[in-house]
N, C-alpha and C positions, 0 to 999 in steps of 0.2 A: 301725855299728848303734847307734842307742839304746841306754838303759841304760834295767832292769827300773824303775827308780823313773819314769824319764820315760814309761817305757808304760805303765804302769800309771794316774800320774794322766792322761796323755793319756785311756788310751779312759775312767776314771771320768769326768773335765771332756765330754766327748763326749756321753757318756748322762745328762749335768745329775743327776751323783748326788753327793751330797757324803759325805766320809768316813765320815762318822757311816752312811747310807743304805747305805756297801757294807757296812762293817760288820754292819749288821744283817740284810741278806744273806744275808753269808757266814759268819753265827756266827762272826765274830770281834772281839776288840775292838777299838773305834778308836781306842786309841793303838798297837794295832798294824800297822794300816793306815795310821797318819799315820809310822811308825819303818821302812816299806815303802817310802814314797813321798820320803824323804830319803834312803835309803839305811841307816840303823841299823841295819837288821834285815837279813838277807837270807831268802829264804822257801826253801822245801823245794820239792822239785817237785808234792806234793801239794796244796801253797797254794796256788799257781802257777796249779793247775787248778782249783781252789776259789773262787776269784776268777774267772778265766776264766768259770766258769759262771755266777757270781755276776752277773757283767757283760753276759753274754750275749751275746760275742763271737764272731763266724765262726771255725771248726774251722782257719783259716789263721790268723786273729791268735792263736789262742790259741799255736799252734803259733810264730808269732814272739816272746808271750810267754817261754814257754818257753827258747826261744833268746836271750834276753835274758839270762835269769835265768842262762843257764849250763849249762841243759840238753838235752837232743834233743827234735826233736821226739814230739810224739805222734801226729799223723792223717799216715795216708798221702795221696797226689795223684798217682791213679789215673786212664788212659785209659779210657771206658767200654768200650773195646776186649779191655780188659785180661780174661784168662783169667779170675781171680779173681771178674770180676765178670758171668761166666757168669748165674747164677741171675738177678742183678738185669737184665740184657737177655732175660730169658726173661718175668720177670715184669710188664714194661714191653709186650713185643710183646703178650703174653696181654690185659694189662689194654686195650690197642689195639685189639686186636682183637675182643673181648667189648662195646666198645662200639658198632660197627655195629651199624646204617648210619648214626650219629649221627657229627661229627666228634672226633676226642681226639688228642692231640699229647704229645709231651715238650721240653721246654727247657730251655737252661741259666741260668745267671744272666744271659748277657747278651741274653737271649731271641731265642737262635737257635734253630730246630727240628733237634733232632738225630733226631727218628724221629714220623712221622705214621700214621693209619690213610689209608685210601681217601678217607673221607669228607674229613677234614681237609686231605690234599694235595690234594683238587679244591677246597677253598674257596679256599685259603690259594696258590694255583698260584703265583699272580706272586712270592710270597716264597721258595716254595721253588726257582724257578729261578735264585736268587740265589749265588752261588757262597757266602757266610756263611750263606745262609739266615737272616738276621736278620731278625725282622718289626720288630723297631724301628728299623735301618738302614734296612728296605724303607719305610715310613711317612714316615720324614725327606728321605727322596730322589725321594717320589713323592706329595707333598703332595695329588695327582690324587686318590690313594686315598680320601680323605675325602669326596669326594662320592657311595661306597658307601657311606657311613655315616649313617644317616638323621637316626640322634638325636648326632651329631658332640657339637654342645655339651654334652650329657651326660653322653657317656662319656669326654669328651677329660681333662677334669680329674680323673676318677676312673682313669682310665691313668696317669697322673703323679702320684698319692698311692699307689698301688700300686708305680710304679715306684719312688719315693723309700725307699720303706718296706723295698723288696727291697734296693735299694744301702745302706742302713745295716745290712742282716745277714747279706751275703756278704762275701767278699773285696772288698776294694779293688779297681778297675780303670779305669784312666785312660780307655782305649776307650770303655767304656759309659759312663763318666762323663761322657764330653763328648758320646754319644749323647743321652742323658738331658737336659742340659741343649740342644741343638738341639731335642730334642721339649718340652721349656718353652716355648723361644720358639716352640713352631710352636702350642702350646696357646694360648699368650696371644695369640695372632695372630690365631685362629682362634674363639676361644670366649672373646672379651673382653665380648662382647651380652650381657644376662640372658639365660639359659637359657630357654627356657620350659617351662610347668609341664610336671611330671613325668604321663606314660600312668599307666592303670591297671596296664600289665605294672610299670612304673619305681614303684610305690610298692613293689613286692614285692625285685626287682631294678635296680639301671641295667645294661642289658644292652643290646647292640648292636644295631640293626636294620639290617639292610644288605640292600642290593640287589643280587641277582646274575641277570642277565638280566632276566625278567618276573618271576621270584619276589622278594616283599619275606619275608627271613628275621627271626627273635625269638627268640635263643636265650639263653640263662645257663650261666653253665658254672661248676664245681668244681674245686678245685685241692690236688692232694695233693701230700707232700713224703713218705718216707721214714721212718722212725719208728729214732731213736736210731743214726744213723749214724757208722760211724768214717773217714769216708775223705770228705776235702774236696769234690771234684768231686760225689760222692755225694751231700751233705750241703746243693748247691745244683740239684740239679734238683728240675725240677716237672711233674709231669703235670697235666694240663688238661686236662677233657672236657666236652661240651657238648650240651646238652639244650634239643630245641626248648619256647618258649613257645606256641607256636600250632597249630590243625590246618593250615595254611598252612603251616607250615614242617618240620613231621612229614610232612606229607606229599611235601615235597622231598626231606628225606634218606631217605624211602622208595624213592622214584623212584630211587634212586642203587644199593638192593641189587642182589644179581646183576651183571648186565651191562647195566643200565642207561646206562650211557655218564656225560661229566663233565655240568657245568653248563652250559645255554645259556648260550652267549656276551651 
């Protein structure tokens, strides 16, 4: 395992802060943090975490910090299976279900769907047949997908600034890592053209328009995380809900209450 000095200025050199920047942070001074980074000092486990924040590392590095330094972890790494986490799969199903007949989903970091509504698992069907249920693996392996996509060049590189963004403040993972980079090259591949200019909906949002069946959909959607979580797994999911832009596509996911049946084929 590393030593606390070597991780520490790893993840500082990572987020392009120099000692003086954590420092000021982390209300500390920086020949503190340069007597950290050598080794002179050793820190408490309270620093440990002070920094960690300071840094704005994933609830698992911090957690390797820690174990660096000498001491136990802090965040557990919970199944959302797990008893404990009762309430939060109540509050997830609720929030899914409140948003009918619109689609809403849950993911992990490496944007598998772990729990859909109705609406969502009719949109998203090909992905959720997928034994990962990855829509990023489904995407990479089914490049076809893209000609549902109306405004592709638009949203393809804003999928990939989003995704980078996410892999820099979760956990590490070699998997998604090399997912991510295959959906690079399928971005460059694919949306190397000028874009053309952005819709009236695309000034407001870049948001997907897709074709499913006869209906062309325009939707946007929000994405919530959790608020002050102590439990790793916890700390990287996301729910995602989505709201049509159009009467044309409000009134698909209308068509879909009840027992309206899925989507034309």
């Amino acid at each position: 395992m590393p030593s606390f000095p070597e991780e520490l200025k790893r993840h500082r050199r990572e987020r392009r802060m120099s000692q003086l920047d954590l420092s000021l942070e982390a209300d500390v001074s920086g020949r503190h943090i340069a007597f950290l980074e050598t080794g002179r000092s050793r820190p408490s486990r309270s620093m440990v975490l002070r920094l960690a924040e300071a840094l704005q590392t994933p609830l698992s590095e911090r957690n390797d910090l820690l174990l660096a330094a000498g001491f136990a972890p802090e965040y557990a790494l919970r199944a959302l299976s797990d008893e404990t986490l009762a309430p939060v799969r109540e509050a997830m199903s609720r929030l899914l279900r409140s948003q009918e007949p619109y689609p809403a989903l849950v993911m992990d970091r490496a944007w598998r769907i772990l729990e859909a509504n109705r609406a969502a698992s009719l949109l998203f069907q090909p992905v959720m047949t997928r034994a990962d249920k990855s829509f990023l693996a489904y995407v990479n392996d089914t490049p076809s997908y893209l000609d549902t996509i109306e405004n592709w060049r638009a949203i393809g590189p804003t999928m990939l600034s989003r995704l980078k963004l996410e892999r820099r403040r979760n956990t590490p993972d070699p998997a998604f890592d090399h997912e991510v980079a295959r959906f690079e090259a399928l971005v460059r591949e694919t949306c190397d053209a000028e874009a053309p200019p952005p819709s009236e909906t695309e000034a407001l949002f870049i948001s997907p328009i897709m074709r499913v069946g006869e209906a062309r959909l325009s939707f946007f959607s929000t994405i919530a995380h959790f608020g002050a979580p102590r439990d790793v797994a916890l700390s990287e999911l996301q729910i995602e809900l989505f709201f049509p832009l159009d009467d044309e596509t409000d009134a698909f996911f209308q068509s879909l209450s009840g027992d309206a049946g899925a989507p034309p084929a």
